[in-house]
MARKE-823280 format. One line per 8 residues: their letters; for each residue z, x, y of N, C-alpha, C. Coordinates in Angstrom, 3 decimals. Layout:
N
A) Z X Y Z X Y Z X Y ~ ...
//
This chain:
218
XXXXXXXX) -10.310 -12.087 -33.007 -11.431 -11.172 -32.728 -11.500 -10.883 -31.234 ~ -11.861 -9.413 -30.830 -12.062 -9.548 -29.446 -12.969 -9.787 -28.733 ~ -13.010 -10.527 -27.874 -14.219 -10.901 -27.361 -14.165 -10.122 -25.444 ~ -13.375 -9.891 -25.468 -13.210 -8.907 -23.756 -13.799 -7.924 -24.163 ~ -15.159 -7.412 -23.576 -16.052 -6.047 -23.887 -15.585 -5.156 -23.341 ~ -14.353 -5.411 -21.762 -13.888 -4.246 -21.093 -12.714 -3.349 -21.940 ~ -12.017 -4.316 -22.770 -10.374 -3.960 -23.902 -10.991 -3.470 -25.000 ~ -12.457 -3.535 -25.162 -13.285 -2.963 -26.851 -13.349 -2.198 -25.747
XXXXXXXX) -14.205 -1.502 -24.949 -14.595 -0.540 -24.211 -12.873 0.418 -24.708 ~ -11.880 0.387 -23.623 -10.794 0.815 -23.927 -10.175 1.191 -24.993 ~ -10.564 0.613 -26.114 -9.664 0.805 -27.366 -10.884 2.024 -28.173 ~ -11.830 1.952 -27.490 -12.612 3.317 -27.737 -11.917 4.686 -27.478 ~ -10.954 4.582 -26.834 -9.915 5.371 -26.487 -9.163 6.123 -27.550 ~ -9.051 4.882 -28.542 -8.292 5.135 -29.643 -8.866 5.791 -30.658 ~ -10.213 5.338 -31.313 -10.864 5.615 -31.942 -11.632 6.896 -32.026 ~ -11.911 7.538 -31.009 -11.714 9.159 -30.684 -10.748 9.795 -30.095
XXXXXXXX) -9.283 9.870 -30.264 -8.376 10.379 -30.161 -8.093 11.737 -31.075 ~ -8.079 12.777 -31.113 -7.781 13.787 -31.778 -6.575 13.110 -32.815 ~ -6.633 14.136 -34.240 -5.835 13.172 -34.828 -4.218 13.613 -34.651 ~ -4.016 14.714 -34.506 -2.275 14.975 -33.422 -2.351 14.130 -32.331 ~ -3.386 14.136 -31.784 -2.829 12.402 -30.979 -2.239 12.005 -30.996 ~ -2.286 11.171 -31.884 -1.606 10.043 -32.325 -0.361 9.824 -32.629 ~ 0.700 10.097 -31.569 1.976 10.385 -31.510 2.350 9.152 -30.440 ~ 3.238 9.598 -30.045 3.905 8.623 -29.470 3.306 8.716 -27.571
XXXXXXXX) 3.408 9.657 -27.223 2.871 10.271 -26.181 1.558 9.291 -26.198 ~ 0.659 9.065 -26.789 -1.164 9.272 -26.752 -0.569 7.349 -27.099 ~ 0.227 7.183 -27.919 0.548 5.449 -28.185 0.623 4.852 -26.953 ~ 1.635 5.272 -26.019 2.677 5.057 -24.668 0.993 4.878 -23.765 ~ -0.142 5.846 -23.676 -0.955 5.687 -22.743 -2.291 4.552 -23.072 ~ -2.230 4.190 -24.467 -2.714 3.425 -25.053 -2.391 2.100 -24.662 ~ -0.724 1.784 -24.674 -0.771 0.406 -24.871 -0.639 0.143 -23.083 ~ -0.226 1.325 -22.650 -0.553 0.866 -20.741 -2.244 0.964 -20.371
XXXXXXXX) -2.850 1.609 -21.209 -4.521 1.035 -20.494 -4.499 -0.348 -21.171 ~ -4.402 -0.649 -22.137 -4.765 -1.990 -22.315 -4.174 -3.176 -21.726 ~ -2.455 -3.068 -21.000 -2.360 -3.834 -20.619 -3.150 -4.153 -19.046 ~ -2.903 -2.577 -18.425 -3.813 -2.499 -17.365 -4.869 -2.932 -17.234 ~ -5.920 -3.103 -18.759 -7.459 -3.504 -18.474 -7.112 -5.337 -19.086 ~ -6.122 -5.713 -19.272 -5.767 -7.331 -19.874 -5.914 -7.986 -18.470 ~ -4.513 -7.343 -17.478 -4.615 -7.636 -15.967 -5.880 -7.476 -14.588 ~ -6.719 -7.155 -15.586 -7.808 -6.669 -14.479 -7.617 -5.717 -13.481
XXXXXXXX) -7.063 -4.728 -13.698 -6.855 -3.553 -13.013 -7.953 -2.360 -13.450 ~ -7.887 -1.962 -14.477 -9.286 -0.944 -15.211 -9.773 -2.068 -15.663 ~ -10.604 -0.935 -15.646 -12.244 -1.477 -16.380 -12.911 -0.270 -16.999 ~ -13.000 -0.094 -17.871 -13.728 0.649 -18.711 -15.137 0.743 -18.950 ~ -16.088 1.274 -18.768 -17.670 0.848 -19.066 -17.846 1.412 -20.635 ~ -19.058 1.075 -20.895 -19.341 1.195 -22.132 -19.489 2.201 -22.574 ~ -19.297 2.812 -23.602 -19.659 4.011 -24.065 -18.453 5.679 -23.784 ~ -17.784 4.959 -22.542 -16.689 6.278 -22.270 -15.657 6.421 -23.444
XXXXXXXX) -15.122 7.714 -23.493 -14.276 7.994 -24.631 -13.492 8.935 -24.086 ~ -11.964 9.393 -24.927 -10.945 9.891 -24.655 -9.916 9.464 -25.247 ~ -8.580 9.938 -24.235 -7.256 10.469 -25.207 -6.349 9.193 -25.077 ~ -6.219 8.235 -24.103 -6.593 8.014 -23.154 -6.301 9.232 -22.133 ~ -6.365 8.976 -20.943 -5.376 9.741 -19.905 -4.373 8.516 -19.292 ~ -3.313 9.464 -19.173 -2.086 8.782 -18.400 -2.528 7.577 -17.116 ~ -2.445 6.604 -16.993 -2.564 5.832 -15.689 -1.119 5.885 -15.094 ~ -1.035 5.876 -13.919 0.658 5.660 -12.990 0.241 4.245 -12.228
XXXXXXXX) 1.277 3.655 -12.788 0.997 2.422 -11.649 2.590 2.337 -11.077 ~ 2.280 1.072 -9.858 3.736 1.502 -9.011 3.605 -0.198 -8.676 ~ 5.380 0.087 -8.447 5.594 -1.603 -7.763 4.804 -2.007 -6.676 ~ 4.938 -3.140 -6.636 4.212 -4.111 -5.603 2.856 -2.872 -4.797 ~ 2.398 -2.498 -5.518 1.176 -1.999 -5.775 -0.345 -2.814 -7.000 ~ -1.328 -2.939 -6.313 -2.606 -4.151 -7.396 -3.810 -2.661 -7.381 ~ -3.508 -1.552 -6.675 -4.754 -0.503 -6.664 -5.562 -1.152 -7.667 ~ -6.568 -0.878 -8.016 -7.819 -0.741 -9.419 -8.203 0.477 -9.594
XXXXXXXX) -8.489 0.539 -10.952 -9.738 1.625 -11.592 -10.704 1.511 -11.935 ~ -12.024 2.032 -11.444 -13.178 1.516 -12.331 -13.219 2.572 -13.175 ~ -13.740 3.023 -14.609 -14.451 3.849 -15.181 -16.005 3.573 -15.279 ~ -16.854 4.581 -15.368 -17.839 4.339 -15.493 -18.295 4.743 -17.073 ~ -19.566 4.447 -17.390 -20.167 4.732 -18.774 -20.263 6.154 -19.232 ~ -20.189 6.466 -20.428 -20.910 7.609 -20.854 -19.524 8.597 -20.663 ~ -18.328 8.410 -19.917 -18.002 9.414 -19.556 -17.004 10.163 -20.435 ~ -16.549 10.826 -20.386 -15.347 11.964 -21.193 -14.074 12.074 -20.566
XXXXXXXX) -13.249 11.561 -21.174 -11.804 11.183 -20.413 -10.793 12.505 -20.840 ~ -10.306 13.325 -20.895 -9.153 13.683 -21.505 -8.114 12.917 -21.498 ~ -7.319 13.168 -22.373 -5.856 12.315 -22.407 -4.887 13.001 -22.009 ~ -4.816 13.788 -21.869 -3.855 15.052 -20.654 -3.963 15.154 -19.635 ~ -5.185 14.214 -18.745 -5.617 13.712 -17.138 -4.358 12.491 -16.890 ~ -4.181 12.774 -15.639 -3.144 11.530 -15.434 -3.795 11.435 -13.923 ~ -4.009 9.789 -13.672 -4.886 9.178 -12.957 -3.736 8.262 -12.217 ~ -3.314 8.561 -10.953 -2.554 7.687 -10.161 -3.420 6.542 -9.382
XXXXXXXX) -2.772 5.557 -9.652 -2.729 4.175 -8.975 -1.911 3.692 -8.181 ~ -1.734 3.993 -6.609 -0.671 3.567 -5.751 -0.102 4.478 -5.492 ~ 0.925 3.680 -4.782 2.515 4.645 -4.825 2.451 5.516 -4.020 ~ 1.383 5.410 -2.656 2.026 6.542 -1.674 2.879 6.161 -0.989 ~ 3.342 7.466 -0.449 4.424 7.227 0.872 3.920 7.215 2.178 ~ 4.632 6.653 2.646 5.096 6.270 4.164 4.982 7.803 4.667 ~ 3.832 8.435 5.362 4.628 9.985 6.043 4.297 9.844 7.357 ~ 3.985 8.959 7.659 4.520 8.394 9.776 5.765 7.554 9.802
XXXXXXXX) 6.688 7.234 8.500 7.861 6.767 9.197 8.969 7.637 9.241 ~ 10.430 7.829 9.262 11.419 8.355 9.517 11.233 8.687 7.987 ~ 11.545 7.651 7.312 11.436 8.658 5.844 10.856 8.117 5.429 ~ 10.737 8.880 3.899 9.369 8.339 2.930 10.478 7.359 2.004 ~ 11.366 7.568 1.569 12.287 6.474 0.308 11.753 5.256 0.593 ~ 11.263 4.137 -0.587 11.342 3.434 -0.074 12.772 2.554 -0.567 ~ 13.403 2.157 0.545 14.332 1.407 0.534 14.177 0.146 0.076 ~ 13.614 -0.604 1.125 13.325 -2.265 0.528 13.240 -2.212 -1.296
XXXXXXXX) 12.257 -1.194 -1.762 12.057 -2.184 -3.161 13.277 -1.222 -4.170 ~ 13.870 -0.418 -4.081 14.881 0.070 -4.389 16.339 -0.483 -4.633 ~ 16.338 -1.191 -2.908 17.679 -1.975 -2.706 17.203 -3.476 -3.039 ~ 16.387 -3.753 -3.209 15.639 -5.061 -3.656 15.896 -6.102 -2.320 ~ 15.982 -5.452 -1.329 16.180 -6.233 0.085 14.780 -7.031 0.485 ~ 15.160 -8.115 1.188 13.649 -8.740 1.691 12.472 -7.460 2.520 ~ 11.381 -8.292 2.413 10.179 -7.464 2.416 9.897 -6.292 2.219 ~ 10.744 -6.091 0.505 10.066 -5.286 -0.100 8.490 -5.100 -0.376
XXXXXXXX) 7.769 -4.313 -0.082 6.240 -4.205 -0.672 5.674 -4.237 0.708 ~ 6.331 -5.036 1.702 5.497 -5.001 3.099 5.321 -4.602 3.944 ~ 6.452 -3.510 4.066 7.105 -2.460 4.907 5.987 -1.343 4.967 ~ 4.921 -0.862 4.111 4.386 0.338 4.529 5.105 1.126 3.432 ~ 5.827 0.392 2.680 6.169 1.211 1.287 5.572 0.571 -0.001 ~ 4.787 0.495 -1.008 3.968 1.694 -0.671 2.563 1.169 0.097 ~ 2.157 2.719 0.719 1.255 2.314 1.397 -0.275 1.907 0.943 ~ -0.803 0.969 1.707 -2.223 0.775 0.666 -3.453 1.828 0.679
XXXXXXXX) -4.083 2.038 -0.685 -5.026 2.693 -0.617 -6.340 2.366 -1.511 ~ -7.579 2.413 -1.258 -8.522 1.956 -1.442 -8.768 2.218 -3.116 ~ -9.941 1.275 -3.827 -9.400 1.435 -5.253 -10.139 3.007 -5.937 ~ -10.001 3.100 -6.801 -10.008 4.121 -7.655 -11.482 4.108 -8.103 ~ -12.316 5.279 -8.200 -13.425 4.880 -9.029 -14.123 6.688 -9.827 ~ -14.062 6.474 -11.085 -14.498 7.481 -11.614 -16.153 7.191 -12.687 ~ -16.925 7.501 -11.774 -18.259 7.236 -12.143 -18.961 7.611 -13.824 ~ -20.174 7.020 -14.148 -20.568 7.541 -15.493 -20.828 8.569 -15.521
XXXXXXXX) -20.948 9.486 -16.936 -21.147 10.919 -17.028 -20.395 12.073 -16.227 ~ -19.113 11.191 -16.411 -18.132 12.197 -15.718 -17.125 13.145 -17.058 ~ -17.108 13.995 -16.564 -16.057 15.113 -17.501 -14.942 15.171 -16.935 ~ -13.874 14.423 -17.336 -12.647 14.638 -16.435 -11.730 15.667 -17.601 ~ -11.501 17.042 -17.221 -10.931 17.778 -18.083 -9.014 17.832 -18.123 ~ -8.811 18.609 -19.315 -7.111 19.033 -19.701 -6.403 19.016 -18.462 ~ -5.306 17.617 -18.385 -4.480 18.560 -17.116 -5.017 17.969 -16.024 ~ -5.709 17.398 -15.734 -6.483 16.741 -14.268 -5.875 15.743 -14.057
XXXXXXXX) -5.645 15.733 -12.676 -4.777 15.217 -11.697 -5.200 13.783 -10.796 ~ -5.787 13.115 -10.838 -6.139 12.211 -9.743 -5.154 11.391 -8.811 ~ -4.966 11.547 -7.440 -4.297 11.043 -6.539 -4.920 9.497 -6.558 ~ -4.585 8.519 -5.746 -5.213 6.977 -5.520 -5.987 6.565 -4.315 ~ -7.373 6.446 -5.091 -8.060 5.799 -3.844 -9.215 7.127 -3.876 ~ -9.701 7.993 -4.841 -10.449 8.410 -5.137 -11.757 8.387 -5.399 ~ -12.675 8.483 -5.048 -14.234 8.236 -5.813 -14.752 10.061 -6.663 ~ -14.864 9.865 -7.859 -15.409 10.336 -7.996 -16.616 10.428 -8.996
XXXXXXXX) -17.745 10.847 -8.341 -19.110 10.628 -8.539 -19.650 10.980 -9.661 ~ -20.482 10.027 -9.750 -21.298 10.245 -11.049 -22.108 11.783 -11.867 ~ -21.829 11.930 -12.724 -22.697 13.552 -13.428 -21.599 14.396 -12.872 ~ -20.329 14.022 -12.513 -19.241 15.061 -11.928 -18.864 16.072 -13.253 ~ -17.874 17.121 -12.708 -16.847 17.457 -13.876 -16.248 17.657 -12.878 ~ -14.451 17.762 -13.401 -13.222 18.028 -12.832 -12.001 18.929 -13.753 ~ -12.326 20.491 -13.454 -11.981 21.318 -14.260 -10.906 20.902 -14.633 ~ -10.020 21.758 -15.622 -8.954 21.821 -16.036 -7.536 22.181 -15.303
XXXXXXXX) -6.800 21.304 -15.377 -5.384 21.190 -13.959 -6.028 20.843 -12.509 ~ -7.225 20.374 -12.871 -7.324 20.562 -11.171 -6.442 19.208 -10.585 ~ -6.436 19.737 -9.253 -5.560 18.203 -8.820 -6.681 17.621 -7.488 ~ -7.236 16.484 -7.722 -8.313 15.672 -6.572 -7.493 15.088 -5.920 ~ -7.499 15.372 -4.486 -7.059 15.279 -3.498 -8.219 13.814 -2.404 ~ -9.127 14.427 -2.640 -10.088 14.137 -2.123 -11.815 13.190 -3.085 ~ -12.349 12.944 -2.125 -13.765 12.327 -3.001 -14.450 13.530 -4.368 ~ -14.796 13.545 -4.705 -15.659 14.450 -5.567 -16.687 14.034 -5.451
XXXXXXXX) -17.979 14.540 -4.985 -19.558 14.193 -4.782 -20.141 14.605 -5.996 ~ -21.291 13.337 -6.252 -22.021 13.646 -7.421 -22.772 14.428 -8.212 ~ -22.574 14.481 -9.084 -22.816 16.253 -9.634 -22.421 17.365 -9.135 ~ -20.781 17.545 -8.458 -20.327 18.642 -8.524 -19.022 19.094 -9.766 ~ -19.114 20.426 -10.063 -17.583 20.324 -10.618 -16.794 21.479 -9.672 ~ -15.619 20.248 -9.687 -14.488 21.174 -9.046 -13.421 21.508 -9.667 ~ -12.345 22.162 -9.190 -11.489 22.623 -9.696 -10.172 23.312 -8.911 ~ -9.415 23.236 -9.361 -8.123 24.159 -8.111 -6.991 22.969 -7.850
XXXXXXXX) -5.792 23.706 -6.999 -5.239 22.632 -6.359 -4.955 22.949 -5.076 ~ -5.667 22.385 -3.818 -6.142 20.889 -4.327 -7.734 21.474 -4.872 ~ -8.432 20.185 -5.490 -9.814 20.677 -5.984 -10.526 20.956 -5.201 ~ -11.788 21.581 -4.751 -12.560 22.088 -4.519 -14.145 22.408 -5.039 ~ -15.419 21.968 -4.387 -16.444 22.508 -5.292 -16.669 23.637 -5.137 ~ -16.574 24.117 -6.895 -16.916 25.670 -7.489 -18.476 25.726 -7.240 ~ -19.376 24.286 -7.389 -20.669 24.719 -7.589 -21.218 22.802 -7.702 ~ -22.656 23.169 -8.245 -23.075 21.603 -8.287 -23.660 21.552 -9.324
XXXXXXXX) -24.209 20.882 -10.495 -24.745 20.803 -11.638 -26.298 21.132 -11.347 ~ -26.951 20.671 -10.921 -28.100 20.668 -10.446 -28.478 21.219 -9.054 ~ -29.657 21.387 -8.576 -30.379 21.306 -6.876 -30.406 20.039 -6.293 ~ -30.283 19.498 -5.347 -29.877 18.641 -4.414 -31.360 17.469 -5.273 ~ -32.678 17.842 -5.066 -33.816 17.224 -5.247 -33.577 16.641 -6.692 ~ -33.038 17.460 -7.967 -32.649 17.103 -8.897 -31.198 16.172 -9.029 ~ -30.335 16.197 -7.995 -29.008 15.360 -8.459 -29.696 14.074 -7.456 ~ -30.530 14.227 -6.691 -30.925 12.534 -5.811 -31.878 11.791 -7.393
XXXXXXXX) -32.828 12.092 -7.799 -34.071 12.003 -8.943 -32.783 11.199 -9.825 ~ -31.707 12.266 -9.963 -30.936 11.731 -11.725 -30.149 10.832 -11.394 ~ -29.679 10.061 -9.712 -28.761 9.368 -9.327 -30.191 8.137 -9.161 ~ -30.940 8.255 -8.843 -31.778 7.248 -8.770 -32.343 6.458 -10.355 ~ -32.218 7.853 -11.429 -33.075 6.851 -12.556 -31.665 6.379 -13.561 ~ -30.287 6.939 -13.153 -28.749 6.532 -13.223 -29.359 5.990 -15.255 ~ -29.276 7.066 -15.746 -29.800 6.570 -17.424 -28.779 5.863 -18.161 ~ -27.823 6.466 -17.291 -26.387 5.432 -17.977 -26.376 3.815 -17.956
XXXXXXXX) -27.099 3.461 -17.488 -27.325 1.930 -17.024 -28.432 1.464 -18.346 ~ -28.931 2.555 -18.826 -30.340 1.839 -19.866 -30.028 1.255 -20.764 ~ -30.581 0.262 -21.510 -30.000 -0.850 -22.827 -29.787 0.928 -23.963 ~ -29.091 0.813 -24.601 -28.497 1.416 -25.565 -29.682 2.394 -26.257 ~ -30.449 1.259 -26.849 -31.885 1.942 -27.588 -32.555 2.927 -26.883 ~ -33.075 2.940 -25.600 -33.529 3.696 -24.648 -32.704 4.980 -24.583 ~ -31.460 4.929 -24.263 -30.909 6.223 -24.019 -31.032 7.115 -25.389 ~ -30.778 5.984 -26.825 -31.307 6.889 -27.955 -32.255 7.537 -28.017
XXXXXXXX) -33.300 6.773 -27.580 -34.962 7.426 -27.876 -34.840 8.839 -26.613 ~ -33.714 9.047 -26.092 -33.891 9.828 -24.906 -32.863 10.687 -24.842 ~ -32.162 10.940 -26.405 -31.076 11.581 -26.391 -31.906 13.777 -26.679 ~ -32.850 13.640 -27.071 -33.261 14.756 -27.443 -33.267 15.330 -26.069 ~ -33.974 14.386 -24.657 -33.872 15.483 -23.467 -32.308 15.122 -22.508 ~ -31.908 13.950 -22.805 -30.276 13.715 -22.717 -29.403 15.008 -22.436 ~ -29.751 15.405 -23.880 -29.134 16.311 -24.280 -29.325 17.463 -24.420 ~ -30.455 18.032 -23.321 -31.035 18.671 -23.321 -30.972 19.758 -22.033
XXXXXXXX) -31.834 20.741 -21.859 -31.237 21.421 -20.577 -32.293 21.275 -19.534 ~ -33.588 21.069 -19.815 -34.892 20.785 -19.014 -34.674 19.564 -18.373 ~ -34.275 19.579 -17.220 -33.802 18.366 -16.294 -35.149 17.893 -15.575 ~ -36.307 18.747 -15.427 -37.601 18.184 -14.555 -38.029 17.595 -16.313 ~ -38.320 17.972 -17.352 -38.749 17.346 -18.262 -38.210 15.944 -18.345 ~ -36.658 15.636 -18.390 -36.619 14.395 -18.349 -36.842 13.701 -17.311 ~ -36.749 13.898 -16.203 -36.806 13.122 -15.107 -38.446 12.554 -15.119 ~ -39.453 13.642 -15.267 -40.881 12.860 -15.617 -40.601 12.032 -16.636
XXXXXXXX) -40.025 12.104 -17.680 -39.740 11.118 -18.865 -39.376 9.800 -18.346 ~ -38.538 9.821 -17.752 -37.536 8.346 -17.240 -39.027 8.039 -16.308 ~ -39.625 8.995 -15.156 -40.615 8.194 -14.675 -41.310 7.447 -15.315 ~ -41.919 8.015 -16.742 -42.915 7.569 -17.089 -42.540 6.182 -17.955 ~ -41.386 6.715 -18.253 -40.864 4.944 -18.975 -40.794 3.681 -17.833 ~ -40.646 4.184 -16.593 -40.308 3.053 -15.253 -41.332 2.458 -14.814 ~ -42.791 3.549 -15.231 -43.882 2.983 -15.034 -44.455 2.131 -16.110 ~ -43.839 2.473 -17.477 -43.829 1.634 -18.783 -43.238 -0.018 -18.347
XX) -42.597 -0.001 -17.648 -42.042 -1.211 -17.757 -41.792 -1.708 -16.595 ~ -42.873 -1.570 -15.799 -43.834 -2.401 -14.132 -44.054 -3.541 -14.786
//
């Protein structure tokens, strides 16, 4: 039985997979998130779903991924971990771990970069690209092919290559309010009883809602 909530999180992956999925392609990205989330590299939060998407991992590279809750993965996103190059030395090859010569990995091949983090209530769409060492923010979307180069700030969606914000989900007063009452964090039941304005388009309606539950439970 499993008892790792982060590898049940993950194998949620599976369980909403389109059913052409389920080929060999959508298998191959399956059994590398799970080994990835066995090693403590991802982490999956509760409730995210998808195809998976592709992870890249690279030698003598440990990057991480966080996922956050709630979110929407495509499985046609491929999410790099590691593996940059060297572009202040003479060349980028790396030699050492190639020729398997001493201090491979220490040389500045590859180079280190900070870990990965794709927040809750994120839409990562068809075709999306993530470079390593990314944040991107919570209530995001990340159109289709886009390639993130860069951070993505919360509640924008971008798109392009490299990406770019097209726009922001909300007004500034409304994305601080929905990052502060962060609903993705609520015990399970709560977000049910709260799926009608969830899911809804009146964003000042819920936000008094979540107040009034915060004052429910002073």
């Amino acid at each position: 039985m499993l008892k790792n909530p982060t590898l049940m999180n993950a194998l949620r992956f599976v369980k909403y997979a389109p059913g052409r999925a389920r080929d060999a392609a959508i298998g191959k990205n399956i059994a590398n998130l799970n080994r990835l989330v066995k090693a403590g590299r991802v982490t999956v939060g509760d409730h995210t779903y998808g195809g998976p998407p592709m992870i890249k991992t690279f030698t003598h590279d440990n990057t991480r991924l966080e996922i956050g809750r709630y979110s929407s993965i495509s499985g046609d996103a491929l999410v790099l971990l590691g593996g940059r190059h060297a572009t202040d030395a003479l060349t980028t090859y790396p030699h050492r771990i190639l020729w398997r010569m001493e201090g491979a990995g220490e040389d500045g091949f590859p180079m280190h970069s900070a870990d990965s983090f794709i927040g809750s209530d994120v839409w990562l769409c068809d075709g999306a690209i993530v470079l390593t060492g990314i944040r991107i923010g919570h209530g995001a979307i990340v159109g289709a092919g886009a390639v993130v180069t860069k951070d993505v700030p919360d509640y924008a969606i971008v798109g392009g290559n490299p990406a770019k914000v097209i726009s922001y989900r909300f007004p500034e007063e409304q994305r601080k309010a929905l990052l502060e009452i962060a609903w993705w964090d609520w015990p399970d039941e709560d977000v049910r009883d709260a799926v009608p304005l969830i899911a809804g388009k009146d964003v000042e309606a819920f936000i008094a809602y979540a107040k009034e539950r915060e004052a429910r439970l002073r």
